[in-house]
C-alpha positions as CSV (number, residue, x, y, z in Angstrom):
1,X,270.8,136.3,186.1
2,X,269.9,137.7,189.7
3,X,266.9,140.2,187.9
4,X,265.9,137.8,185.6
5,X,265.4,135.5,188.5
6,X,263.6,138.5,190.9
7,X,260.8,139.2,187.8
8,X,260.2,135.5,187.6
9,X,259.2,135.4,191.0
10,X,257.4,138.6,191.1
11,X,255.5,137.7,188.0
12,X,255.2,134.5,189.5
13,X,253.4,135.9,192.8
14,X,251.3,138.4,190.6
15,X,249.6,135.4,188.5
16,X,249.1,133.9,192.2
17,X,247.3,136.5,192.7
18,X,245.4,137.3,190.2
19,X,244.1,133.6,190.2
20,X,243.0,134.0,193.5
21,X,241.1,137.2,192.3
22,X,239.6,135.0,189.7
23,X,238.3,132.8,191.8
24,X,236.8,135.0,194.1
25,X,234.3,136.6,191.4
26,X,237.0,138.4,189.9
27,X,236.2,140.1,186.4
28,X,238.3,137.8,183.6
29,X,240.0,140.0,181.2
30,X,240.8,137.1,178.4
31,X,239.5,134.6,176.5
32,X,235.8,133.8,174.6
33,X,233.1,136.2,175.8
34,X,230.7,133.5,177.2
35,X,227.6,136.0,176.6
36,X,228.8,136.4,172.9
37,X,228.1,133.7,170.4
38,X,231.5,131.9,169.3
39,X,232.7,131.4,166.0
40,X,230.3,129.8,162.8
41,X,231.8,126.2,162.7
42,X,230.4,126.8,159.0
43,X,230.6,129.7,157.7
44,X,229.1,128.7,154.4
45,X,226.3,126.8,154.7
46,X,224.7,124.5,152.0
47,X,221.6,126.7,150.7
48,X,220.1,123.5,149.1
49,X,221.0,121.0,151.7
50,X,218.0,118.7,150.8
51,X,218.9,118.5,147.3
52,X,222.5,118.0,147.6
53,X,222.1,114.9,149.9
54,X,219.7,113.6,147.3
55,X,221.7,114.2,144.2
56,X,224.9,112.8,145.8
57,X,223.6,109.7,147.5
58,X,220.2,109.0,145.6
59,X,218.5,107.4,148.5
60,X,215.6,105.2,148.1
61,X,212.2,107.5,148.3
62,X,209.6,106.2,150.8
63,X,206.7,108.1,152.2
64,X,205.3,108.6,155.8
65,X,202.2,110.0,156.2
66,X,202.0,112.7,153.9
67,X,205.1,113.2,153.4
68,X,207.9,111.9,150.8
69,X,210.7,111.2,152.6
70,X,214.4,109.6,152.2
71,X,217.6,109.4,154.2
72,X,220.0,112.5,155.1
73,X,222.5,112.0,157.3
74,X,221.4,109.2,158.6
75,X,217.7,109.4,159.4
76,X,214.6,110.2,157.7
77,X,213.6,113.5,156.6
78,X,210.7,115.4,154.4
79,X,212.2,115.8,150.6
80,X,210.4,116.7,147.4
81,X,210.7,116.5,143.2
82,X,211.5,118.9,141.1
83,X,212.0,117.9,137.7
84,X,210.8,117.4,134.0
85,X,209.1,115.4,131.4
86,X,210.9,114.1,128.3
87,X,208.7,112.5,126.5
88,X,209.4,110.1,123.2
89,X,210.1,107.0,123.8
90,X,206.5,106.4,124.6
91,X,205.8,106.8,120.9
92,X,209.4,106.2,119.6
93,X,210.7,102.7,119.3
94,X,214.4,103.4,120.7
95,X,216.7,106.6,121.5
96,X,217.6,107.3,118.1
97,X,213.8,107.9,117.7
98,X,213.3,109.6,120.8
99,X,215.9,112.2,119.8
100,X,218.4,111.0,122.2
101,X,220.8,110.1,119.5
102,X,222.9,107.2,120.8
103,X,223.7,108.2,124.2
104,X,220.7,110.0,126.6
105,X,223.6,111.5,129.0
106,X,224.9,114.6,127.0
107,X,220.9,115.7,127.3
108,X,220.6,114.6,130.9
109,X,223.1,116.0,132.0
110,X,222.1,119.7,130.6
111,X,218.3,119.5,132.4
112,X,220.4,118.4,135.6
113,X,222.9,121.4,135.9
114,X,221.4,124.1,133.6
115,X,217.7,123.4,135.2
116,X,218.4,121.2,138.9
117,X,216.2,118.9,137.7
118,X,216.0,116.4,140.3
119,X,214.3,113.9,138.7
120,X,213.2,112.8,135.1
121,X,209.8,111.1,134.1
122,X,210.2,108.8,130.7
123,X,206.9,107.6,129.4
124,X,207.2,104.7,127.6
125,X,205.6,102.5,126.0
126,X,204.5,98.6,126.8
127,X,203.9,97.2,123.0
128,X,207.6,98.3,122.7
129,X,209.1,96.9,125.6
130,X,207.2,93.5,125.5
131,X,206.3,92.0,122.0
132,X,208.0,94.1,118.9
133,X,211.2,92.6,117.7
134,X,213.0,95.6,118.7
135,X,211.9,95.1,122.4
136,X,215.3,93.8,123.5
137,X,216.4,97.4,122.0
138,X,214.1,98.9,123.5
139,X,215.0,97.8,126.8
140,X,218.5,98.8,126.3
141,X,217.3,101.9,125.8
142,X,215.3,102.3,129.1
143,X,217.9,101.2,130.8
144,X,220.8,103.6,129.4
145,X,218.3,106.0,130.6
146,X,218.7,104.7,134.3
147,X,222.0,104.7,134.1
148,X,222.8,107.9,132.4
149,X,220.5,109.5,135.6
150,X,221.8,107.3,138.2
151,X,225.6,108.8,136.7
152,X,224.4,112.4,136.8
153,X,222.5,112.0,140.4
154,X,219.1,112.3,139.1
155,X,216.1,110.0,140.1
156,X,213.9,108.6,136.9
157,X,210.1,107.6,137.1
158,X,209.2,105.3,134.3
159,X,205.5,105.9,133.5
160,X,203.5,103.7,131.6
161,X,202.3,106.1,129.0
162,X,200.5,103.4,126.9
163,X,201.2,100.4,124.1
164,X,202.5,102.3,121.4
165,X,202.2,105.0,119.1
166,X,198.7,104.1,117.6
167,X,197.5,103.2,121.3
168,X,198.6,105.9,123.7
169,X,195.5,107.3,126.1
170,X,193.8,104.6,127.1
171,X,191.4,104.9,129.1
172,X,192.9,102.1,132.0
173,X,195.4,99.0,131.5
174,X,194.5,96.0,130.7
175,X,194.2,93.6,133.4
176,X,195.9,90.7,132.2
177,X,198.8,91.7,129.9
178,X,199.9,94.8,132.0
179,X,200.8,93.4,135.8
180,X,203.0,91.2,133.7
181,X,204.6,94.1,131.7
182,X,205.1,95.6,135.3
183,X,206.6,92.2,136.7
184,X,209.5,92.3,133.5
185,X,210.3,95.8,134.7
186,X,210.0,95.5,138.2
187,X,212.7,92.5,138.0
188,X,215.0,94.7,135.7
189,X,214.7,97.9,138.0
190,X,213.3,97.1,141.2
191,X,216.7,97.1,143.1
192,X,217.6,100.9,141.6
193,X,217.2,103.5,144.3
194,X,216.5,106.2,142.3
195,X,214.0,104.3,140.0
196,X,210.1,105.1,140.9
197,X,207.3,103.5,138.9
198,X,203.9,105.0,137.6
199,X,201.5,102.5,136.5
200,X,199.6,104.2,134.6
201,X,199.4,107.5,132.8
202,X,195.9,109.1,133.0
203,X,193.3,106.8,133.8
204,X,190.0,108.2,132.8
205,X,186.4,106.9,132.2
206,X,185.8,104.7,135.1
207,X,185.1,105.0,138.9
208,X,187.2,105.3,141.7
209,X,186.5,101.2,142.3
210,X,187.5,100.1,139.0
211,X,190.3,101.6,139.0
212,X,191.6,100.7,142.5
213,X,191.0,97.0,141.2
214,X,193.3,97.6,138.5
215,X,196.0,99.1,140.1
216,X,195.9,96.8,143.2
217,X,196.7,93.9,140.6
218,X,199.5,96.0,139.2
219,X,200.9,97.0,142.4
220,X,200.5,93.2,143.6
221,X,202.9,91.9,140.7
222,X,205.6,94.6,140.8
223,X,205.7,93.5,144.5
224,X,205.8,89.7,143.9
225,X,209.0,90.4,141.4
226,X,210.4,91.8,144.4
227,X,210.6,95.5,143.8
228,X,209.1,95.4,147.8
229,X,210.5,99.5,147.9
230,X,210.0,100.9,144.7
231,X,208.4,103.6,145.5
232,X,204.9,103.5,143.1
233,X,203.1,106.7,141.7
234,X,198.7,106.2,141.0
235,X,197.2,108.9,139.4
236,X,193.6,109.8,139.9
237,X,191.2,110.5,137.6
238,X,189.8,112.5,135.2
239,X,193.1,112.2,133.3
240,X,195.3,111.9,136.6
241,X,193.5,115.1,138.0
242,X,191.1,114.4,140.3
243,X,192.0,112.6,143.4
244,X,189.3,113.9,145.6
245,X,187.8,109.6,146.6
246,X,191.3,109.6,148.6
247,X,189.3,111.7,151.2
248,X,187.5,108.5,151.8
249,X,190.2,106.5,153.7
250,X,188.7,103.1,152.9
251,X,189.4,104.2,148.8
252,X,193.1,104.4,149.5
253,X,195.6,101.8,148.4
254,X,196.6,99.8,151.7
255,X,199.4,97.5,152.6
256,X,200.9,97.5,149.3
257,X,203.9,99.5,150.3
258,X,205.2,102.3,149.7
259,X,202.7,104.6,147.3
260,X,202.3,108.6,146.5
261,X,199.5,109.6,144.1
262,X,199.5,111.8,141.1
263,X,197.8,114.6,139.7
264,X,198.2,116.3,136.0
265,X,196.8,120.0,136.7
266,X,196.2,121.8,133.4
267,X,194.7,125.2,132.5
268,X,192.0,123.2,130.2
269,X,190.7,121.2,133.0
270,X,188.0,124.1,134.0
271,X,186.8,127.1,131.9
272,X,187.8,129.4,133.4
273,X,191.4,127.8,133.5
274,X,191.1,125.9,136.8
275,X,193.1,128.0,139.4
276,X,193.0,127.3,143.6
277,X,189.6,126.7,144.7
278,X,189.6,124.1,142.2
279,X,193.2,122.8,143.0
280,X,192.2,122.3,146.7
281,X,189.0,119.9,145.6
282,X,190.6,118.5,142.9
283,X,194.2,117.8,145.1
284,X,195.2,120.2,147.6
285,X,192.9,119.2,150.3
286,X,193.9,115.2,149.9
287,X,197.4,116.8,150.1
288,X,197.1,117.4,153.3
289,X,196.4,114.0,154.5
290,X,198.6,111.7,151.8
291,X,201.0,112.1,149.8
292,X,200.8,113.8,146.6
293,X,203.3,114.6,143.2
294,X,202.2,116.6,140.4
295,X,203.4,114.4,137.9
296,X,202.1,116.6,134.6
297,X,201.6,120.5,134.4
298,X,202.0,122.8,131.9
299,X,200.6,125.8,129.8
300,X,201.1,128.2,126.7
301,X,200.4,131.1,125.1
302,X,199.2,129.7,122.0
303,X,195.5,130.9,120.8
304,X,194.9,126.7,119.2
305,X,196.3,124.5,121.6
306,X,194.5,123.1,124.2
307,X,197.2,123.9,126.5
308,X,197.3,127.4,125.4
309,X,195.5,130.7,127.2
310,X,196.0,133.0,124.3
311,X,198.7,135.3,125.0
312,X,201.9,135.4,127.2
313,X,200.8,137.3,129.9
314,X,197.7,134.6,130.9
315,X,200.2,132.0,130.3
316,X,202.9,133.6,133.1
317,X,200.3,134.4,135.4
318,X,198.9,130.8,135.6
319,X,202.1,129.6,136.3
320,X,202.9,131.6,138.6
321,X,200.3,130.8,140.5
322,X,200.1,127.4,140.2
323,X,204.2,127.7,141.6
324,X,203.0,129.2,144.7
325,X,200.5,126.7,145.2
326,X,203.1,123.8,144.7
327,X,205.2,126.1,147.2
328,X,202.3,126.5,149.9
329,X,201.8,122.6,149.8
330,X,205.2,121.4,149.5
331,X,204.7,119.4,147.0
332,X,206.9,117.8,144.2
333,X,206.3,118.6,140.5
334,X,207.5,117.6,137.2
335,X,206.4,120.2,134.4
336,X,205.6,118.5,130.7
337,X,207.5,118.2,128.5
338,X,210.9,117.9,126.8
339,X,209.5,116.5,123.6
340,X,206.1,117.0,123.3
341,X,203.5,120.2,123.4
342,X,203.1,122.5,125.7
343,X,206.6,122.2,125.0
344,X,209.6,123.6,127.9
345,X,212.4,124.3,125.1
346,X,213.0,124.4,121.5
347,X,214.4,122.1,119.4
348,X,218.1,122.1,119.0
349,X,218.2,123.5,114.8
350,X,215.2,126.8,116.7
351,X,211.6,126.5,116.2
352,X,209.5,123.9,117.9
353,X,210.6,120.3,119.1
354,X,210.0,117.5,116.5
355,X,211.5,114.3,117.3
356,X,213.9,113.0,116.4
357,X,215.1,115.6,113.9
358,X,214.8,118.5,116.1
359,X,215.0,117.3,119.7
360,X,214.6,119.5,123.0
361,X,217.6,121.9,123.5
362,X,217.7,122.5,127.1
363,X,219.2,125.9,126.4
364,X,216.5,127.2,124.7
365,X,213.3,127.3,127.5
366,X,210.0,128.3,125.4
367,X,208.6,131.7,127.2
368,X,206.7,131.9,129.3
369,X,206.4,128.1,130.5
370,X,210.0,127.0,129.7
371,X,211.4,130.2,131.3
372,X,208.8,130.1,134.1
373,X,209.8,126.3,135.0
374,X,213.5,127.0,135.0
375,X,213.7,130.1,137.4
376,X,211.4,127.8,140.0
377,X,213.2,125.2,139.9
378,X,216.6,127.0,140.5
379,X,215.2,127.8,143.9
380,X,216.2,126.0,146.7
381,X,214.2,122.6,146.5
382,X,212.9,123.0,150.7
């Protein structure tokens, strides 16, 4: 007992001491280095942190500036797209038609974890949704669509590619029957998060004016139905291409909430195949001062198409271009389309995608565009 007690007190005395070392400069010989950085709280970051807070939560899009924007953690930060096309129902009065079969999820949910997509554009079609007797169908079908995405994380544009199959391409909406269609949807959708509208496909054939007009009285009834956040998509023209009268300020859209414009770069737009110079007149440039999505692209290697460039190798190498200019911008982009040529897969029974027979098999990507579109969008989305 007697020793035990003498080295408690010695020891005792010694730590005495050695605090009073310590505290006169003394070197410490324990505990963190404080010139040596301490331990990762998180040693496996999220490599795609921007796409897994919009996947999970599906916040509401906005814009600022020219950026596209929603909310991470709790404040405001610069997101974009990156998804795909699927065409059909703009032509094809229902799912079944479209190629969906009865239920869009089992397809949804293979561009969403085979490809990333983060977000799906459906063209549809007015005619359909509005005045056939299979509209109330019809809109059943849109909206198992929405939910199917909203289910899977995914955002959805619905694009107004038209009236129906014998009126597709027009050259701008009509002015009367159209804000209305956009009202009946707006009411239905408007409160969705992950739901964005585009007005209007490819407007073509008119000037900057006229079509600012139109769209204004769209934009004006899809806010008066109260869809006061949907985000809203207005392409330019030329077929959605040129946006270039945006560099005039007084030709933007103003006070009509929250609004990104479109543009549908294709190989066929120039000849040669447009490449950057043209890109920055046509929608790089603008880029830089609102904000801009690529709503259409695409390209082949077919020697007939008016998509194609002949061969596989001036296919690729437009692509991959046209990638590292979406890159250097930042931008969002949705390739085209699961459905319809320049086609991203092949049907589910091989060969090319005919609906509803044959319908896009996400497992199948068409090389060089399908394979091209799927490797870029794997990367990180920021």
């Amino acid at each position: 007992m007697a020793n035990k007690r003498t080295r408690s007190v010695f020891l005792g005395a010694a730590g005495m001491i050695l605090l009073a070392l310590l505290g006169c400069g003394g070197e410490q010989t324990s505990g963190p280095d404080p010139g040596q950085p301490g331990p990762n709280p998180n040693p496996n970051p999220d490599p795609d942190p921007i796409r897994t807070c919009m996947t999970q939560t599906l916040p509401r899009l906005t814009v600022s500036g020219n950026q596209l924007q929603a909310s991470c953690n709790g404040q405001l930060t610069a997101v974009r797209l990156k998804g795909i096309n699927r065409s059909g129902l703009q032509h094809k009065n229902g799912l079944a038609l479209a190629g969906f079969g009865s239920d869009p999820m089992p397809e949804l949910k293979a561009w969403r974890e085979d490809w990333k997509a983060v977000v799906v554009r459906l063209p549809i079609g007015q005619s359909y949704y509005t005045t056939y007797a299979e509209a109330p169908q019809y809109r059943q079908s849109i909206a198992a669509v929405v939910a199917a995405a909203k289910t899977l994380g995914m955002y959805v544009i619905l694009e107004l590619h038209g009236y129906d199959a014998q009126n597709l391409n027009e050259a701008q909406p009509d002015p009367s029957s159209t804000p209305m269609f956009w009202a009946q949807v707006a009411q239905q959708f408007g409160s969705e998060t992950h739901v964005l509208f585009d007005i209007w496909n490819e407007p073509w054939g008119v000037d900057w004016g006229t079509w600012k007009g139109n769209a204004q009285k769209i934009i004006q009834a899809i806010r008066g139905a109260g869809a006061s956040e949907t985000l809203i998509v207005v392409g330019g023209l030329d077929y959605a291409y040129d946006l270039s009268p945006l560099l005039t300020p007084s030709n933007r859209l103003e006070g009509l909430g929250p609004i990104i414009y479109a543009t549908h770069p294709y190989p066929l737009k120039s000849n040669p195949p447009s490449m950057a110079p043209e890109w920055d007149s046509k929608f790089g440039n603008i880029a830089q001062q609102v904000p801009v999505i690529i709503g259409e692209y695409g390209v082949n290697e077919s020697g007939t198409s008016p998509f194609g460039l002949g061969n596989k190798t001036a296919a690729h190498n437009w692509m991959t271009q046209l990638h590292a200019y979406i890159d250097a911008k930042n931008l969002s982009a949705l390739a085209w389309s699961g459905g319809d040529d320049p086609q991203l897969t092949f049907g589910t029974n091989g060969g090319s995608v005919n609906l509803p027979g044959n319908p896009p098999d996400p497992s199948k990507p068409t090389d060089p565009f399908g394979v091209d579109v799927k490797t870029w969008m794997l990367k990180p989305l920021m």
